[in-house]
C-alpha positions, 0 to 999 in steps of 0.5 A: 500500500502506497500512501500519498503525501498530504499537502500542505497550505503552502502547497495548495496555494492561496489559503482557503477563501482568499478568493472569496475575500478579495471578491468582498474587499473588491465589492465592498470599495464600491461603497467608498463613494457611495455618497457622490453617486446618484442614489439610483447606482446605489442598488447596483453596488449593494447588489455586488456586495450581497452576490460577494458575500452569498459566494462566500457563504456558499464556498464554505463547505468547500474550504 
């Protein structure tokens, strides 16, 4: 019987959820400027920070 080396983080790359993370980091500097905006582009930028976060959510069980 042959056993194959566990991998380790280093060895599988960026941690687990970082991409998730840099997606919500990204979404929520959408609402830095929320306030020079008109209001009807604030549903479009809350919008992306709730798919962000939903992504996130739904990875979690496959960290």
């Amino acid at each position: 019987m042959t056993s194959e080396p566990t991998p380790t983080p280093a060895a599988l790359g960026a941690p687990p959820g970082a991409e998730q993370r840099a997606a919500i980091e990204e979404a929520l500097a959408g609402l830095d400027a929320l306030d020079a905006l008109p209001v009807a582009e604030h549903v479009a930028r809350f919008d992306a920070v709730h798919a962000a976060l939903t992504d996130a959510l739904s990875a979690i069980d496959r960290i």
